[in-house]
NULOLUM-39025 format. One record per residue (C-alpha): residue in three letters; x, y, z; residue number from 1. Coordinates in steps of 0.05 Angstrom, whole numbers. Example, Ala and Ser with C-alpha at 12.3 -4.5 7.8 and 13.67 -1.06 7.14 Angstrom:
2
<resn->ALA; u->246; v->-90; w->156; resi->1>
<resn->SER; u->273; v->-21; w->143; resi->2>
***
This chain:
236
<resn->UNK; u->0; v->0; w->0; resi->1>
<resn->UNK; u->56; v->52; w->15; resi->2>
<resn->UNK; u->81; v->24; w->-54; resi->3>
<resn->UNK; u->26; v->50; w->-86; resi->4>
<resn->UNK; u->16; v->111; w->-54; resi->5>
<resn->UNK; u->92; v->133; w->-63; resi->6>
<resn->UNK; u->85; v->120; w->-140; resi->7>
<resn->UNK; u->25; v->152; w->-146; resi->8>
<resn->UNK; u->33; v->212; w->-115; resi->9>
<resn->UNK; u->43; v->277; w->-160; resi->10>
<resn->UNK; u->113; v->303; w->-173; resi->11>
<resn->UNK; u->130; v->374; w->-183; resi->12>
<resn->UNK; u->172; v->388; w->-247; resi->13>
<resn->UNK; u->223; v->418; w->-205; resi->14>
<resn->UNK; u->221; v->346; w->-161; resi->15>
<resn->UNK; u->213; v->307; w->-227; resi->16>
<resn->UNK; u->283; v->347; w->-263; resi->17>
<resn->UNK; u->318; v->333; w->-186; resi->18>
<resn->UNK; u->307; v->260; w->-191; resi->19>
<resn->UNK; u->333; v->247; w->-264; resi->20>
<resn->UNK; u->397; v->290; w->-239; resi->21>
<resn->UNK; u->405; v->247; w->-185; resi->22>
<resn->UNK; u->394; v->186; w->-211; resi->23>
<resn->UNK; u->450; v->203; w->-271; resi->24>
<resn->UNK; u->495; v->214; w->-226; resi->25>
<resn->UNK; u->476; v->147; w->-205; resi->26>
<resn->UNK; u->493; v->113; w->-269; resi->27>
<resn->UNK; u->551; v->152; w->-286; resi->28>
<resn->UNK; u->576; v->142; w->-215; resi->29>
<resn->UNK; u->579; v->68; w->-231; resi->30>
<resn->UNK; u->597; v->71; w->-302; resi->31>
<resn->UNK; u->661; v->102; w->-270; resi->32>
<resn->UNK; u->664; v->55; w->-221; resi->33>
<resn->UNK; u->666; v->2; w->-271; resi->34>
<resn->UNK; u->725; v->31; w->-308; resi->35>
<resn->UNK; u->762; v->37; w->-249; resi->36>
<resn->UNK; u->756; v->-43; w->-229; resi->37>
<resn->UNK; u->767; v->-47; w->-294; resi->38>
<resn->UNK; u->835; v->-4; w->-303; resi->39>
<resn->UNK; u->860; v->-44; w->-236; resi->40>
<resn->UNK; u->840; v->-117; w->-260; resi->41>
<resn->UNK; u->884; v->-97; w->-327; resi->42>
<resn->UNK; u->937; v->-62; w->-291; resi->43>
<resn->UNK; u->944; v->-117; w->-232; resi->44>
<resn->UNK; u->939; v->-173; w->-286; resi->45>
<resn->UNK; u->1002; v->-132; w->-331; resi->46>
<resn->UNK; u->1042; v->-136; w->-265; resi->47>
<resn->UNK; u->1033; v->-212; w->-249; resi->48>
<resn->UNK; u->1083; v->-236; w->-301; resi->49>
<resn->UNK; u->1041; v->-312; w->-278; resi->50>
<resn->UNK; u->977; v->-292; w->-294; resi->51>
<resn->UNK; u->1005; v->-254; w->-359; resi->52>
<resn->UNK; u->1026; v->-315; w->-382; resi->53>
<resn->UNK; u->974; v->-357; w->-363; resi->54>
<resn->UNK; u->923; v->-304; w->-413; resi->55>
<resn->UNK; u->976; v->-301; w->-471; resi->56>
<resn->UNK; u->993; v->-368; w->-479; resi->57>
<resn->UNK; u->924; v->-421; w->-453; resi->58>
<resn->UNK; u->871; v->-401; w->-515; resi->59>
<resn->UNK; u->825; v->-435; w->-474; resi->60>
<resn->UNK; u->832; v->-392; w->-421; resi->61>
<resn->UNK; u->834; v->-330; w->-457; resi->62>
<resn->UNK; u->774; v->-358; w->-498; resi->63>
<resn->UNK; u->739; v->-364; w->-437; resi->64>
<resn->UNK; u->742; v->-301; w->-403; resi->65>
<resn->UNK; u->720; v->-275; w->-475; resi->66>
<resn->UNK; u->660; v->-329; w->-470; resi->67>
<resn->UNK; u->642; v->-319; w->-395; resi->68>
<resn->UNK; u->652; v->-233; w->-411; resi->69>
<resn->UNK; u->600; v->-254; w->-463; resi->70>
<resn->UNK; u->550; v->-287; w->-422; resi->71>
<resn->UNK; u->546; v->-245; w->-363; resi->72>
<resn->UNK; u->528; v->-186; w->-404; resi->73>
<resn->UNK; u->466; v->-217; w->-435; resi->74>
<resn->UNK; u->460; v->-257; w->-371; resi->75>
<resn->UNK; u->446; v->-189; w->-341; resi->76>
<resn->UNK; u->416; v->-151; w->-398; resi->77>
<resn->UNK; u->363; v->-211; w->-408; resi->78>
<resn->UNK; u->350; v->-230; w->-332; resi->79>
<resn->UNK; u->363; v->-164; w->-297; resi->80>
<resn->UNK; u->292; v->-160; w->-279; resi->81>
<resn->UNK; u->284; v->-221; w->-233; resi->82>
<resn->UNK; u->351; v->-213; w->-214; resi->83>
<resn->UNK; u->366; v->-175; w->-136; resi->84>
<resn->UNK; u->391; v->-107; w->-137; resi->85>
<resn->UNK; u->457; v->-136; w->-106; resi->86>
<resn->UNK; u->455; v->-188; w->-159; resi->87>
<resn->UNK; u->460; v->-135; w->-209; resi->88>
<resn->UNK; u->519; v->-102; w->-187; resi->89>
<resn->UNK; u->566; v->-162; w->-161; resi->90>
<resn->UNK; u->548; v->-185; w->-240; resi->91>
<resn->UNK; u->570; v->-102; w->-263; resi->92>
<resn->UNK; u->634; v->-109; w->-216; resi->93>
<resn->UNK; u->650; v->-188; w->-240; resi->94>
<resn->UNK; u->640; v->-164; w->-313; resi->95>
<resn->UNK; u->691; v->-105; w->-302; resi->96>
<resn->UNK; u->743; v->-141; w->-270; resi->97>
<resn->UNK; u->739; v->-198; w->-328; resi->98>
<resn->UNK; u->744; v->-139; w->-375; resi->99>
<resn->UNK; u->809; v->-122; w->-340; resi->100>
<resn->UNK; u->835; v->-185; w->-340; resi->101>
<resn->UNK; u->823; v->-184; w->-428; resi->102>
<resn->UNK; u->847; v->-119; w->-432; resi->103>
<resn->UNK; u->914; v->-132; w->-401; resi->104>
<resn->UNK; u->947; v->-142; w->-471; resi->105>
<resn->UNK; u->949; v->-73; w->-497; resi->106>
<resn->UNK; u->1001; v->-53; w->-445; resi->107>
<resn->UNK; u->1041; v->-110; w->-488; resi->108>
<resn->UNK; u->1020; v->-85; w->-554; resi->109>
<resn->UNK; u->1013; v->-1; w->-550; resi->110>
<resn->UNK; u->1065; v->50; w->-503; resi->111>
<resn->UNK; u->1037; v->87; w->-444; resi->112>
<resn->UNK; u->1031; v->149; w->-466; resi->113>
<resn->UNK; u->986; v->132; w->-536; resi->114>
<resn->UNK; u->945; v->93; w->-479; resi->115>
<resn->UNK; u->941; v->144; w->-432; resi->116>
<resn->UNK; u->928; v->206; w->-496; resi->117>
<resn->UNK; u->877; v->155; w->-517; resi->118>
<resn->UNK; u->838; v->151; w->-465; resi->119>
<resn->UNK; u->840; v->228; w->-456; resi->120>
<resn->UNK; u->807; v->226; w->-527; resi->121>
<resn->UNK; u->763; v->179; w->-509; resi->122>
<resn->UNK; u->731; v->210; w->-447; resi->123>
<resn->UNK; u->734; v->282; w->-483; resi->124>
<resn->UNK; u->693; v->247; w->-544; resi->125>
<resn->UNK; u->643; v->205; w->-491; resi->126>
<resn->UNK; u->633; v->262; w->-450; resi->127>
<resn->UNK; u->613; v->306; w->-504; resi->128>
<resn->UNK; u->572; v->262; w->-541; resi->129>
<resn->UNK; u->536; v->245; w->-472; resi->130>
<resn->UNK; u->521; v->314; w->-455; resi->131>
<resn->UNK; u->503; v->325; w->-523; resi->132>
<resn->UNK; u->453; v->264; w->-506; resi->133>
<resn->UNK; u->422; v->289; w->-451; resi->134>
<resn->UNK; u->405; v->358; w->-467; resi->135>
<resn->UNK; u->378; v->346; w->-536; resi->136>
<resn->UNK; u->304; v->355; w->-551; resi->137>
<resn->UNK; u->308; v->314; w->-611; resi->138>
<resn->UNK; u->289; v->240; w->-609; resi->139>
<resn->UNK; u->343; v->191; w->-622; resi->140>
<resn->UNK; u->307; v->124; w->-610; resi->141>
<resn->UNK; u->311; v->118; w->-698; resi->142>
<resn->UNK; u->383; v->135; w->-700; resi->143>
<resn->UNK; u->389; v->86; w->-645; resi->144>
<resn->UNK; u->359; v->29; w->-685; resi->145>
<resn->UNK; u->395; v->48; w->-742; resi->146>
<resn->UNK; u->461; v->38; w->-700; resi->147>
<resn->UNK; u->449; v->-18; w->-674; resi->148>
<resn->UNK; u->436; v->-50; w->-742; resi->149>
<resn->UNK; u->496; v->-22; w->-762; resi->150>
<resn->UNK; u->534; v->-59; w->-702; resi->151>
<resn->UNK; u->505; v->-123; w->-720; resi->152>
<resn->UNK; u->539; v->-109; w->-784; resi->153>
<resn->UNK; u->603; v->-98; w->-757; resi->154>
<resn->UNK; u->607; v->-148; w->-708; resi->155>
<resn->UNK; u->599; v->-201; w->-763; resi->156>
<resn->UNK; u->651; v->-164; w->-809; resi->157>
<resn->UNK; u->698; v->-162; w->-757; resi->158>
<resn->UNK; u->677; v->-241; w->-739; resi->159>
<resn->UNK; u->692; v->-257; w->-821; resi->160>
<resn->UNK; u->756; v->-221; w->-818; resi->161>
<resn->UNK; u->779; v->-255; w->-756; resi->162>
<resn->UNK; u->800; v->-320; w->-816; resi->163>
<resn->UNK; u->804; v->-273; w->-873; resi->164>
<resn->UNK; u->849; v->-222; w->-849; resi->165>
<resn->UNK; u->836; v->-166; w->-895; resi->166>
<resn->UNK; u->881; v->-100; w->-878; resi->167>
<resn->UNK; u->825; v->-63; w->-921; resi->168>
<resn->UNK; u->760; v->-89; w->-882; resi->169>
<resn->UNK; u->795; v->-77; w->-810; resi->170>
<resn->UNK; u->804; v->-6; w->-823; resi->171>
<resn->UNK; u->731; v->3; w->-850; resi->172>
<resn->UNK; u->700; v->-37; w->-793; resi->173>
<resn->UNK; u->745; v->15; w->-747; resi->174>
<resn->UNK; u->725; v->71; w->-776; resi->175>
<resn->UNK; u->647; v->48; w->-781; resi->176>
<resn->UNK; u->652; v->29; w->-701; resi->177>
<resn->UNK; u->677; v->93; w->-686; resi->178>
<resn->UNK; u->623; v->116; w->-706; resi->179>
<resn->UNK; u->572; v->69; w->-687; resi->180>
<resn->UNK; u->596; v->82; w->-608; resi->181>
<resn->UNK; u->593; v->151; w->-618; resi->182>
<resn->UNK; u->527; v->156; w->-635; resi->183>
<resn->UNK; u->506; v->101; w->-590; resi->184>
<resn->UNK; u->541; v->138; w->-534; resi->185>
<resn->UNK; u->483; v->195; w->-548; resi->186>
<resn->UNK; u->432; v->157; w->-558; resi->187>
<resn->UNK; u->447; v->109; w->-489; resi->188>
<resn->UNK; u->452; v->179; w->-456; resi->189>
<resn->UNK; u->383; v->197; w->-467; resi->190>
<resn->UNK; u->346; v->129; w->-458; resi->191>
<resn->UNK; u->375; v->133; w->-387; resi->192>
<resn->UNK; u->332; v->195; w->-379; resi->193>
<resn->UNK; u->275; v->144; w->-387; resi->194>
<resn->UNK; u->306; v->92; w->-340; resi->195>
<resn->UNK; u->304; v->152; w->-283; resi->196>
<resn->UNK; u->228; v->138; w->-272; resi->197>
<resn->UNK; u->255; v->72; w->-235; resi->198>
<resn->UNK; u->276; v->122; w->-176; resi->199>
<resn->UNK; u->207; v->126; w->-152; resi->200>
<resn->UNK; u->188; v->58; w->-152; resi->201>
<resn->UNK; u->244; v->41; w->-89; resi->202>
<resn->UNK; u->313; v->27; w->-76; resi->203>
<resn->UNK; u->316; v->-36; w->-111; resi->204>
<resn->UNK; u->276; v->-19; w->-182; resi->205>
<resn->UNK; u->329; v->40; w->-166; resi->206>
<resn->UNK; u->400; v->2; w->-163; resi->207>
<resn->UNK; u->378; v->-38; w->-218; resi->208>
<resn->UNK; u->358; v->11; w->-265; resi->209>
<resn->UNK; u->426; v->50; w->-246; resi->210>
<resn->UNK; u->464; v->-15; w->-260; resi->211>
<resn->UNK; u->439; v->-37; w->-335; resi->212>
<resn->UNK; u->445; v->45; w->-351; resi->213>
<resn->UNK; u->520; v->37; w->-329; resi->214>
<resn->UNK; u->530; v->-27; w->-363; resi->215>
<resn->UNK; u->507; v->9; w->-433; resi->216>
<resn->UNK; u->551; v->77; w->-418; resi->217>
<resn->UNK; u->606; v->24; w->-392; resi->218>
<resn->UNK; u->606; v->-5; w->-462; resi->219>
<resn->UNK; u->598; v->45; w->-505; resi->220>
<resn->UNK; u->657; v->75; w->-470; resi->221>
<resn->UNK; u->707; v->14; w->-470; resi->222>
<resn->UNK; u->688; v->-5; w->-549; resi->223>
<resn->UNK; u->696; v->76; w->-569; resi->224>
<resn->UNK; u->770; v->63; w->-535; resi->225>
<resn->UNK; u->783; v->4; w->-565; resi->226>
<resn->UNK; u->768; v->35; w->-631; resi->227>
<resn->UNK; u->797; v->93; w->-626; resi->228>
<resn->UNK; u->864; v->58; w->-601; resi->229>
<resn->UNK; u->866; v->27; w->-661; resi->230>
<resn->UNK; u->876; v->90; w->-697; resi->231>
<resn->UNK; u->914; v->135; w->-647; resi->232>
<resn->UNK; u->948; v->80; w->-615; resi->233>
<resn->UNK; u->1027; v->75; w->-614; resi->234>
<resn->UNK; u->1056; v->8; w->-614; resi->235>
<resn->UNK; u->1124; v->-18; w->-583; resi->236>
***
């Protein structure tokens, strides 16, 4: 009964614009988050010559933290719903430290300082494209669907030229993605406007709403760096 009363109950525009602002901070909050465990997974895994090793040389074990990276992402994208708040984030945190674990490599492959100007690039782009997101009037939801077609597209490009190994088709599939994340990167920005309506429905609608907004700004964020390494990276 309190339930219902609480969700019922009319909200002021001023209340209504407070609780989307708090609830982005919310998601960005753990987006950030994420990165970090992230950044300290890949960091600590760089460091532990053992573990290094163990991810370089064992396919099946690299194979597998790509599989099980895989899985818990539409693991929680599909089930989120029945899923506990504190579910939700120990599945956020495990995905970000797995993440870390792949991402170890490119201390192997590109110097510190393309890294480090990279990611500068990439948070300038993200953050621009995310503001951009969630002060726009215009609708995105079509450009969204068009990107994510376009993704699909990519993905199996990128899939094909995993045993072709065209030069040609791996700089067009960059340059496409780049793209692709940077639009999706506005678009994800303003569908967690949406998701902000969770904040009055309690806590736990709450810290699960924050956590798949996170995961999609998380993303968005990582493949946009990824990308963009590709093209502004410096290798060894």
């Amino acid at each position: 009964m309190n339930n219902e009363i609480t969700t019922s109950r009319v909200v002021t525009v001023e209340e209504a614009q407070e609780i989307v602002r708090a609830f982005m901070l919310k998601v960005y909050g753990w987006m950030s988050a994420g990165l970090m465990i992230t950044a300290i997974a890949a960091l600590g895994t760089y460091h532990s010559k053992p573990l290094l090793e163990l991810i370089l040389e064992n396919r099946i074990v690299y194979f597998g933290l790509i599989i099980a990276q895989l899985g818990l992402v539409i693991w929680l994208s599909a089930r989120i719903q029945k899923m506990s708040a504190v579910t939700a984030t120990m599945v956020f945190v495990g995905y970000s430290a797995l993440t870390g674990l792949t991402l170890s490599v490119i201390f192997l492959v590109y110097t510190l300082a393309s890294l480090s100007s990279t990611f500068f690039v990439t948070g300038a782009t993200f953050g621009a494209m995310a503001f951009y997101g969630s002060i726009t009037k215009r609708d995105l939801t079509s450009m969204g669907s068009f990107l994510m077609m376009g993704l699909v597209g990519m993905i199996i490009a990128s899939v094909v030229n995993m045993f072709w190994a065209n030069e040609t088709l791996y700089w067009i599939t960059t340059y496409i993605g780049v793209f692709i994340f940077v639009g999706l990167t506005a678009y994800d920005a303003q569908k967690i406007k949406t998701l902000a309506a969770a904040s009055m429905e309690g806590e736990e609608a709450e810290q699960k709403a924050s956590i798949i907004g996170a995961l999609r700004l998380y993303l968005d964020f990582i493949n946009l760096f990824l990308l963009l390494l590709r093209l502004l990276g410096r290798r060894r």
